[in-house]
C-alpha positions as CSV (number, residue, x, y, z in Angstrom):
1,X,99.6,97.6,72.1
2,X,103.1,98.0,70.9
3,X,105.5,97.0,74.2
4,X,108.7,100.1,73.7
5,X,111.6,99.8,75.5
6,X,111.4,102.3,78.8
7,X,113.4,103.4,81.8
8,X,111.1,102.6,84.7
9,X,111.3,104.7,87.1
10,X,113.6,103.2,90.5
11,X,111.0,104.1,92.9
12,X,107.0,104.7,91.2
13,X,103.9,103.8,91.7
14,X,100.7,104.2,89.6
15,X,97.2,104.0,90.7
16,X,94.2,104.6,88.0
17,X,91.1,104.5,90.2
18,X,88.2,107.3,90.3
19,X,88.5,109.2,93.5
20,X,86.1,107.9,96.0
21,X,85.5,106.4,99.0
22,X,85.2,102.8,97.6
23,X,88.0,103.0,95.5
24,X,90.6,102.9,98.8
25,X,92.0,106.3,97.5
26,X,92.6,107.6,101.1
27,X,93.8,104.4,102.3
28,X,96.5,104.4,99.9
29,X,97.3,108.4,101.3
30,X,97.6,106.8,104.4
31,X,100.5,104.0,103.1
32,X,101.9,106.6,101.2
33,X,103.1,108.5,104.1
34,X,104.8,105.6,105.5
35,X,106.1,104.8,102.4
36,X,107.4,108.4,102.0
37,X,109.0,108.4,105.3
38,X,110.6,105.2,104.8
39,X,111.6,106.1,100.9
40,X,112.1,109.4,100.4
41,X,112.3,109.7,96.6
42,X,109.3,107.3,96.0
43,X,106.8,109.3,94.0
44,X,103.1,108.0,93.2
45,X,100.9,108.9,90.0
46,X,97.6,109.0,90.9
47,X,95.3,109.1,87.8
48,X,91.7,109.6,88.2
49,X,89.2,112.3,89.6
50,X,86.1,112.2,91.7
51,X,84.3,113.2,94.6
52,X,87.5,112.9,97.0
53,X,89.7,115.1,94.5
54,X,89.6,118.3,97.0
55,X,90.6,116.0,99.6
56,X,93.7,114.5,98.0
57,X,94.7,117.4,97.2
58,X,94.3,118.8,100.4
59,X,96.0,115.9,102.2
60,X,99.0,115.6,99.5
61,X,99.7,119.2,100.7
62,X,99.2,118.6,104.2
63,X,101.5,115.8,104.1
64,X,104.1,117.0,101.2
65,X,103.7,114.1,99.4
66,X,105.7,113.1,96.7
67,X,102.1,113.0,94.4
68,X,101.8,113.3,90.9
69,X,97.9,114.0,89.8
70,X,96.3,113.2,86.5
71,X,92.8,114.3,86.1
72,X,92.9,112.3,82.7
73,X,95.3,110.8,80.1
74,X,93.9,108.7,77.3
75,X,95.2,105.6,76.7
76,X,98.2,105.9,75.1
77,X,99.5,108.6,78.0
78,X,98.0,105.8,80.3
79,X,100.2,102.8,78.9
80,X,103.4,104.7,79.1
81,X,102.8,106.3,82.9
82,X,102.0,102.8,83.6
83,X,105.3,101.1,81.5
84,X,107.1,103.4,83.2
85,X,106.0,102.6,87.0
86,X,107.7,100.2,88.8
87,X,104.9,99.4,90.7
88,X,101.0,99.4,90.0
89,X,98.4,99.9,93.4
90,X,94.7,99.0,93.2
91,X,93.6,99.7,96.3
92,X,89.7,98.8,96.4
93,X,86.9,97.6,98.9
């Protein structure tokens, strides 16, 4: 794929991971609390859906987190949220 020149983002993350228990999905909720508290304009993109989706939801709500949700992107939309992160998390067991 083509690299273009992007402004990352000071303070993203991305995670692409189905959402489900093996995927680490609410262990990353968890961090991103502390991360929140600590950083108050961080913001994570989480792209993916599964069986856990209610629950993020639930929890980002819960917890006012700084969550941007994608269902699905295809891959171009993938390659630039991801160029644009700072950071990448794939929090997995």
């Amino acid at each position: 794929f083509p690299r273009v020149p992007v402004v990352k983002n000071k303070h993203q993350c991305i995670c692409c991971a189905r959402l489900e228990k093996r995927k680490g999905v609410e262990v990353l909720l968890q961090a991103w609390r502390e991360i929140q508290a600590e950083l108050p304009t961080a913001e994570l993109v989480l792209v993916g859906d599964g069986i856990l989706s209610k629950k993020v939801e639930q929890y980002r709500k819960l917890h006012q987190l700084n969550i941007v949700r994608h269902h699905y992107v295809d891959t171009p939309q993938l390659i630039a949220l991801t160029q644009m992160a700072r950071l990448s998390c794939q929090p997995a067991f």
